[in-house]
N, C-alpha and C positions, 0 to 999 in steps of 0.2 A: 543595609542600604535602605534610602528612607523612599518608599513608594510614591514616586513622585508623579509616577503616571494615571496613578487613581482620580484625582483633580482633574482628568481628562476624558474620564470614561465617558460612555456614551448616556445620556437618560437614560434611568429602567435597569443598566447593568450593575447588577451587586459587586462588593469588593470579594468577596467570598463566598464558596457554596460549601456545603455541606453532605461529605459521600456517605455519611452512615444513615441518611434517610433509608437506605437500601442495604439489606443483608448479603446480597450478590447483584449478579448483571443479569445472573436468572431470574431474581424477582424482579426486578426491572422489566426483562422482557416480557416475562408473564404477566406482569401487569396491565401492561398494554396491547397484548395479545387479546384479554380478557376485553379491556376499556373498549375498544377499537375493531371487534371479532368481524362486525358486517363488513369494515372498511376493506377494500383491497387494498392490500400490502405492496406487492410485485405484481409487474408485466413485464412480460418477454414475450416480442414473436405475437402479439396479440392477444397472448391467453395472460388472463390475470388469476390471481391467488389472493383471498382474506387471509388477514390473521387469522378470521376463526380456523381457517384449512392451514395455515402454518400451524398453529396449536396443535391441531393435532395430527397430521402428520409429522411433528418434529419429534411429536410424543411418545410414538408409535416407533420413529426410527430407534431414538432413546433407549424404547423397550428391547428392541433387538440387538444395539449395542449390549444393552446390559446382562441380553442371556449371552451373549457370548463369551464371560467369565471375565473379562476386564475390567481391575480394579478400580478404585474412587484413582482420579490423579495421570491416568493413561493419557499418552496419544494417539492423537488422530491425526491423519494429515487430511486435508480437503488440498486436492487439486486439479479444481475445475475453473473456468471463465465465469461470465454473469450469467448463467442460467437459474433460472427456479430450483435445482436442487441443491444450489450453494444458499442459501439461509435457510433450507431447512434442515439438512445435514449441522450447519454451523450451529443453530436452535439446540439441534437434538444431540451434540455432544458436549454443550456446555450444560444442560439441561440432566445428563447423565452422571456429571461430576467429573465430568476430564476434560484434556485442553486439546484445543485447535492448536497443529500447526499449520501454518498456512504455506500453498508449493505455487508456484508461475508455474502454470500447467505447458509454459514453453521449456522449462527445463530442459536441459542433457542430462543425458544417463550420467556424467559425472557429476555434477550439479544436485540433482535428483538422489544420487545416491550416499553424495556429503548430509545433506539433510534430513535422511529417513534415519542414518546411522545415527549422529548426531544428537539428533532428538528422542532416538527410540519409540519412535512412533509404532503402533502390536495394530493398526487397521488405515486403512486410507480408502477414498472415497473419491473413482475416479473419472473423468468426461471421456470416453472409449477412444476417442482421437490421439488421447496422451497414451492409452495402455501401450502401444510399443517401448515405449520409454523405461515405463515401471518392469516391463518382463526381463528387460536388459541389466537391470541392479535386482532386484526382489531376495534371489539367493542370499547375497550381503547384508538382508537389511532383518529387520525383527519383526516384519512385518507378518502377521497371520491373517487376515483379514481384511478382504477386497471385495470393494463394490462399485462395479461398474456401472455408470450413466451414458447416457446417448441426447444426444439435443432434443430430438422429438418427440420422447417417451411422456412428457409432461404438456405436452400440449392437447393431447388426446385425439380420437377418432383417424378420420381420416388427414387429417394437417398434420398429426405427429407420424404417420406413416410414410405420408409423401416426402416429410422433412427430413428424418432418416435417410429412403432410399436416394435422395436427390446427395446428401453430407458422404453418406457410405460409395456408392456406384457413381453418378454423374460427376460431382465435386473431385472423387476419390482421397477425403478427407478423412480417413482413417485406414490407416496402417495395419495389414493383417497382424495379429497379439495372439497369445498363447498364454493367457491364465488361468492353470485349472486350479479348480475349487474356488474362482472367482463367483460373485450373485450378482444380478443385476437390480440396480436402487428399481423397480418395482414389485422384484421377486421378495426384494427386504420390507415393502411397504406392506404385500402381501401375505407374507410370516407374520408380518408385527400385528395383524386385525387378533389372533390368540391369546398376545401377548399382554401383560400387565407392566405399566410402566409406576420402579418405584423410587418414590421422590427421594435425593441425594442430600442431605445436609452440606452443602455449600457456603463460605465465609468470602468477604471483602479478601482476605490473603490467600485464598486460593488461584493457582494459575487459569488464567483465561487462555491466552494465548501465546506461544512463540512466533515470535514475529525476526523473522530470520532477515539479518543484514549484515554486507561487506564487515572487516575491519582492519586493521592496520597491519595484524599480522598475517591478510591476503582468503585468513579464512573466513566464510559467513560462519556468525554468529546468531544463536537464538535470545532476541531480548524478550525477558520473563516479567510478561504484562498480567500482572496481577488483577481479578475483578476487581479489585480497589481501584488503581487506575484507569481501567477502561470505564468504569461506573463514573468516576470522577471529569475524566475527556467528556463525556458525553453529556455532564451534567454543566461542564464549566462552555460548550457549544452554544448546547443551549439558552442558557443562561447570556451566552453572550449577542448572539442574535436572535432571541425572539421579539426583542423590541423593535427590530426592524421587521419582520414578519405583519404585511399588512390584513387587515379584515380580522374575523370572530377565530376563538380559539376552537371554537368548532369546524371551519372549515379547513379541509383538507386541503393540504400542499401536495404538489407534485414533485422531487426530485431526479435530476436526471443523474444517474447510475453509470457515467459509460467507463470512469477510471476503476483497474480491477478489485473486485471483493478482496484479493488476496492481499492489495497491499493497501496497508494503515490507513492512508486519505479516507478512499472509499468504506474499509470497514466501519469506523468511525463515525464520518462525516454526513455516509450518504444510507446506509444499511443501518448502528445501533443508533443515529441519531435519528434517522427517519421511522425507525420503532418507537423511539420516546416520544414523539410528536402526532403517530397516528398517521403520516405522510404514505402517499404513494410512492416506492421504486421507480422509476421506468429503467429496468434493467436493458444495457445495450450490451451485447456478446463481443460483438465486433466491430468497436468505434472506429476502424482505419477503412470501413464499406462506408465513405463517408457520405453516399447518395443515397444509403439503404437507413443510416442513421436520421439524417435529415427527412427520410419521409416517416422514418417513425418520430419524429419530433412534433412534423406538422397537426399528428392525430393528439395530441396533448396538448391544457395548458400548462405551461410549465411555469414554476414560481423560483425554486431553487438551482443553481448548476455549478455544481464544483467540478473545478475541471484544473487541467495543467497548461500553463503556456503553447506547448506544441497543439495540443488540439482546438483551442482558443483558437489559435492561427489558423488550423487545419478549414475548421471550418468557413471562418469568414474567405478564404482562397476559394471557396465553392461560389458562385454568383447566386443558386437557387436558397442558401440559407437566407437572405438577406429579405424573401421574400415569404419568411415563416410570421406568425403571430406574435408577436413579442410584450402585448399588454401585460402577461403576467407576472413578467421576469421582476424577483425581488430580492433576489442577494444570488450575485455570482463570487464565489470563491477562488481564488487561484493561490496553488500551492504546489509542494512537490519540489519546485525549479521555480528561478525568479519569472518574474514576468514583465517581459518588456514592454516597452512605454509603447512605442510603434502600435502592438498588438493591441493593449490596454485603452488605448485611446480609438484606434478601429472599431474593436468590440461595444465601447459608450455609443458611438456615433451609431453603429447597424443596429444594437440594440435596445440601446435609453439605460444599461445597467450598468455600472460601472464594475470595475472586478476588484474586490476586497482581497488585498493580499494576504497571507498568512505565512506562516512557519512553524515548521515541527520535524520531529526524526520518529522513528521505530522504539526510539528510547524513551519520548516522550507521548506514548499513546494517540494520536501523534501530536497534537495543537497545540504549542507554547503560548505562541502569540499573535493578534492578527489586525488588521485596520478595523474600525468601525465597518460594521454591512451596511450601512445607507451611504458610504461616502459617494459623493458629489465627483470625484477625479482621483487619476492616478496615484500616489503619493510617493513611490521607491522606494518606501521603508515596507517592514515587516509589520508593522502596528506598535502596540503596544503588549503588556504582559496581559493576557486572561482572567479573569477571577482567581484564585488562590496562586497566584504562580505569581515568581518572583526571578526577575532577570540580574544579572549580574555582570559585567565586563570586566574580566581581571588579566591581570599582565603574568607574564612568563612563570614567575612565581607565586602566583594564587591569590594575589591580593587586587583588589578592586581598584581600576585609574579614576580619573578624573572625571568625571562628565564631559562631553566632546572628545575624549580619547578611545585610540583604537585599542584592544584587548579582544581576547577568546569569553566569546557568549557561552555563560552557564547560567543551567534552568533550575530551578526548584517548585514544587511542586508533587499534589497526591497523583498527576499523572504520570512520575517519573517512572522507569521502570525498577523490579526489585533487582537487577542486576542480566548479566549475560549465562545464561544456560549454561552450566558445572564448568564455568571459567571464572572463579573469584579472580585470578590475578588478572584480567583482563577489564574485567572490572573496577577494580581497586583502579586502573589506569586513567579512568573518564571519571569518578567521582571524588568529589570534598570530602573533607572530613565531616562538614557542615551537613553534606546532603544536597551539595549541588552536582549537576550534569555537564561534564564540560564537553562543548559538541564541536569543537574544532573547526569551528566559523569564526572572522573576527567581523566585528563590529564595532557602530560607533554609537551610542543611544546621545540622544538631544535633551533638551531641557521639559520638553515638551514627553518622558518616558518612552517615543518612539524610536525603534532601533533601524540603522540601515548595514546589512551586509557588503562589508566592504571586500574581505581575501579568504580565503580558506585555510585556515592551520594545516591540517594535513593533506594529503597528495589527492584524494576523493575526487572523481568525475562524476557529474552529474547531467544525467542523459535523459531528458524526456522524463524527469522527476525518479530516476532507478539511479541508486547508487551503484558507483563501478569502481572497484577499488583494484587499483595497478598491482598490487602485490599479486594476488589473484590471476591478475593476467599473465604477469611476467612470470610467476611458477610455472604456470601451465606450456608459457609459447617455450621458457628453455628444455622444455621434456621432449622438442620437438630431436629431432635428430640433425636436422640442414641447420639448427642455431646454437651461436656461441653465446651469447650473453642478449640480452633487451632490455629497456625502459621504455615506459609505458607514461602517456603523459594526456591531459584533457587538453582541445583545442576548439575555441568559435565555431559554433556551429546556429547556421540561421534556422534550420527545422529544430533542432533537438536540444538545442542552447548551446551544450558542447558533445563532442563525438572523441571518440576512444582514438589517438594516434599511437604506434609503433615504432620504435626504433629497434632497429637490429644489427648485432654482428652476424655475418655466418660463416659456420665454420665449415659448411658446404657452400661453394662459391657455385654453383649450378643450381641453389635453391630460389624459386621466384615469387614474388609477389602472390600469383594465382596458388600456387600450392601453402603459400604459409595461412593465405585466407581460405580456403579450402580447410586443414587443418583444424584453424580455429573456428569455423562453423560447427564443427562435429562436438566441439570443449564446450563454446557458450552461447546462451540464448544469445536473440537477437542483439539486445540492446549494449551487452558487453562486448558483440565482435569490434575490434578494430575497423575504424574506417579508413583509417590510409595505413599503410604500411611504409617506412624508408628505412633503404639500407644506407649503414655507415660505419665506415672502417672501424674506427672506435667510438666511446662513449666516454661523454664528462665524466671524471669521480674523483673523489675526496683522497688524500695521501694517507690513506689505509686501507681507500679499494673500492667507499659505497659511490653508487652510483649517482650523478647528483642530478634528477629529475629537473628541483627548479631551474638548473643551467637550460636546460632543453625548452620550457616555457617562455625563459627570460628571449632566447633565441629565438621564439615565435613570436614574437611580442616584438621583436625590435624590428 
């Protein structure tokens, strides 16, 4: 297909980057660790961190991972919020030659426990609020090694002591845990001052990270981001808005941090891109304190903010945002989940920055494609393709439609993933022979390269930018005992875009409402619970028995 969107690019953006500039994501970060040592890196909570203090405390942890006998290529799982010891932990195990898995530290123990199995994760590294969680599965999993973090251990003196007793006793924000032979991350900072940290031979084909998402057949999936592609995401970012980045390339950017480390946007966008750049973090813990967020804003100028729709909107519902600093704002990003025009257009006016849409999956490190960052107004499309990325619309059968026709968006590119965690056949499902990504979104692309998401191929809810996959749900609610059969279907949602509905038979006719949600809070974090529940005698299905979802859409819809 003939790259017609190139003719469109922005000034300054190349058609192509180049990933073997860098032999990993390690020498990448190292480089910039070094480049940038005085600059602070991260704030959280007021205390800041240099590279030079990530350097080496990641170095240090590195060193301690590596006496404790785990080979080149292990997992780790990191599952913590945005604190300070989530990039330095993330540093210090790619650093060591093994991979990140990455946990929503809201996890359920069932949740929790598909994932550590799964991946085979042998250490995890975790925020002490979660450890009741982890002691509930641990037995089942292969895990040998636990290090517990606390919020206030990192901020020091007397503010990390207060900040504790306020999380543990007044809040009561941590669940009494039982893990012996657990360390706590500064007992391991403090082993590691003995320790010698030794350098890994690490390649572009080595795994960076499992980056675990929904899939069709109900179970997450780890997709195997290879440092080739995360090296390449980060390079093709950059690459694609620093030309909109105002002032000297010496001056430091500030980004705002508040969507989680854990999931691809952020790791990406706001964490390995704000490394290659020399940028400040402003890590937020807990973007949904949206008065606590907003007064940490006022103390920054801020130039960058990727963020998702729902908090886009969260914020401007606040009256006191609107009365923060806003000269610096130079590229806001919106991704995850679409972003509506309502909001999109709000946020120009309160701001002066318009929101640059993008698009990407877990599969594609994450950033396919996105609007120019200087754009002037809303646009509804996705952008355009990235540097080295090449989009594709093809029809049922694999083959590319027409230009203004609708087809299933498939990506290509060094950010694809190298497939899904020891499921080749599931694999073989989403890719070409060619080496495209088919991501089960249909679109229409224009004349002009840019694409606009018109329907979704498969069943996929998306909730406040977290995939929710119905299979998943409906496994889980028919385990219930009060249910015969369910479908699981996405519906309009003005906070979260869409919200999880429920349909139910029961074959306990006294099972209600409050107990089937009840239930499902114990199964899944927040974002997968159901938000409405209805009973009905039966359910649509096909004359061999499947249940047919889009009948139940079409039904809301009309």
């Amino acid at each position: 297909m003939e790259k017609i969107w190139l003719k469109n690019y922005p000034a300054g953006v190349p058609a192509d980057i180049d990933v073997n500039q860098y032999q990993s994501l390690v020498q990448m970060l190292e480089e910039s660790f070094k480049q940038f040592a005085t600059r602070d890196a991260y704030a959280s909570m007021g205390k800041h961190m240099t590279y030079g203090e990530l350097d080496t405390m990641s170095r240090q942890v590195a060193a301690w991972l590596q006496g404790k006998g785990l080979q080149k290529g292990a997992r780790v799982a990191i599952m913590m919020p945005n604190v300070l010891q989530y990039p330095i932990v993330m540093a210090a195990v790619l650093r060591a030659g093994y991979t990140v898995v990455n946990v929503n530290p809201l996890y359920t123990p069932r949740e929790l426990e598909h994932q550590l199995k799964d991946s085979g994760a042998e250490a995890i590294f975790i925020l002490e609020n979660f450890a009741t969680t982890l002691e509930q599965v641990l037995s089942k999993t292969a895990v040998k090694h636990i290090v517990v973090a606390s919020l206030g251990e990192m901020l020091g003196g007397l503010k990390g002591m207060i900040v504790n007793f306020v999380v543990r006793h007044v809040k009561k924000m941590v669940p009494a845990f039982s893990l012996p032979g657990a360390i706590r991350f500064k007992s391991v900072l403090a082993q590691a001052q003995g320790l010698s940290f030794k350098p890994v031979n690490i390649t572009l084909e080595d795994v960076a990270f499992l980056q675990y998402t929904g899939g069709t057949t109900g179970v997450s999936k780890g997709a195997t981001l290879l440092h080739k592609n995360v090296v390449a995401n980060v390079l093709q970012n950059d690459a694609w808005l620093r030309p909109s980045m105002a002032g000297h390339a010496d001056e430091q950017k500030v980004i705002v941090c508040a969507l989680p480390l854990y999931h691809i946007f952020a790791l990406t966008v706001c964490s390995l891109l704000g490394t290659r750049i020399g940028a400040l973090n402003l890590l937020i813990a807990n973007p949904r304190d949206l008065p606590a967020f907003i007064k940490e804003l006022r103390n920054y100028r801020v130039n960058i903010f990727p963020a998702v729709n729902t908090l886009y909107n969260g914020l401007l519902a606040k009256p006191e945002f609107a009365t923060l600093d806003f000269s610096g704002y130079e590229i806001c990003s919106g991704g995850g989940m679409a972003v509506q025009k309502a909001v999109a257009d709000k946020w120009l006016k309160v701001t002066g920055c318009a929101i640059a849409e993008g698009y990407g999956l877990s599969e594609t490190s994450p950033v396919a494609t996105a609007n120019p960052a200087d754009v002037k107004d809303f646009s509804g499309t996705i952008g355009m393709p990235i540097p080295s990325t090449e989009i594709a619309i093809l029809d049922d059968d694999g083959k590319p439609v027409a230009l203004g026709e609708r087809g299933e968006i498939a990506i290509r590119g060094p950010q694809v993933m190298a497939g899904y965690w020891n499921r080749p056949e599931e694999t073989a499902k989403v890719m070409t022979a060619d080496g495209f990504f088919k991501t089960g979104d249909v679109g229409i692309m224009d004349e002009r390269g840019y694409t606009k998401i018109v329907d979704r191929k498969k069943d996929m809810i998306l909730v406040s930018g977290f995939n929710v996959y119905p299979n998943e749900i409906e496994e889980v609610v028919v385990m219930h005992p009060g249910v015969l059969e369910c479908a699981c279907i996405g519906v309009p949602d003005n906070n979260s875009g869409e919200a999880v509905k429920l349909f139910v038979v029961r074959r306990d006719p006294s099972l209600t409402v409050d107990q089937l949600m009840d239930y499902c809070k114990e199964q899944f974090t927040a974002y997968k619970k159901p938000k409405y529940i209805e009973f009905r005698t039966d359910l649509p299905k096909t004359n061999v028995g499947k249940i047919l979802r889009r009948e139940l859409r079409d039904e809301k819809k009309a």
